[in-house]
N, C-alpha and C positions, 0 to 999 in steps of 0.2 A: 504494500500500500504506500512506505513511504515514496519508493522509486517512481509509481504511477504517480503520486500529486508532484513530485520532483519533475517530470518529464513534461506535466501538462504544467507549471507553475514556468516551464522555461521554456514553452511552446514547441515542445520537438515530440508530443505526442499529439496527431490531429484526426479527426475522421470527421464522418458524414454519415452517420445511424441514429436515424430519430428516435428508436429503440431502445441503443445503447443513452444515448444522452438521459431519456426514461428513467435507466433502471441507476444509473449512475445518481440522480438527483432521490434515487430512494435510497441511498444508501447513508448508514451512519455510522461512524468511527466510535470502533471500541476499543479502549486502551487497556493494558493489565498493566502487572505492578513493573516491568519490565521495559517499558512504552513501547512494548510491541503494538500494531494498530491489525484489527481485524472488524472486516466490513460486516455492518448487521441492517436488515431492515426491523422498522417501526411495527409495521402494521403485515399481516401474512397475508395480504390482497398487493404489499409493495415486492415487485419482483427485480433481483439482483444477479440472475443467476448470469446473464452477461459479463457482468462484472467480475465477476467469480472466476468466469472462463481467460479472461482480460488479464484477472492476475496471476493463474497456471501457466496461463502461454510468456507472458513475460518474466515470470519466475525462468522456464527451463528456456528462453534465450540469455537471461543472463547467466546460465549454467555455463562453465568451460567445455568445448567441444572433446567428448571422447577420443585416446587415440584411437582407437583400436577397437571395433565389436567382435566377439567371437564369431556375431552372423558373418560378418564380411571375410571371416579367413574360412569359414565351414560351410555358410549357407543354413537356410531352416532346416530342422530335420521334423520328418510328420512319422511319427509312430501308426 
């Protein structure tokens, strides 16, 4: 969450989903005692799950790129 408000606070996250925009303006910042932030809606009619997905996918690109998968040296195997 911090990296998404980081990105959109310096304008290098933009889109065009009137949906997204939606589900984003129903979301509210929950902090623990740690100031970790995790997104929660208000009301169970306000939907987030946009959002949700927003920050999985921007989680695993700021992941470092694996060297190595075992698929790429073996291939899938199907029993």
């Amino acid at each position: 969450m911090k990296e998404l408000e980081a990105r959109v606070r310096a304008g290098t996250f933009q889109h065009n989903d009137p949906v997204l925009t939606w589900m984003v303006s129903n979301v509210v910042c929950h902090y623990d005692n740690k100031d970790n932030v995790y997104p929660r809606k208000d009301r169970p009619e306000n939907k987030i799950d946009g959002v949700i997905a927003l920050l999985s996918a921007l989680n695993r690109y700021m992941q470092p790129e694996e060297e190595s998968s075992i698929y790429n040296k073996r291939g899938l195997t199907v029993a």
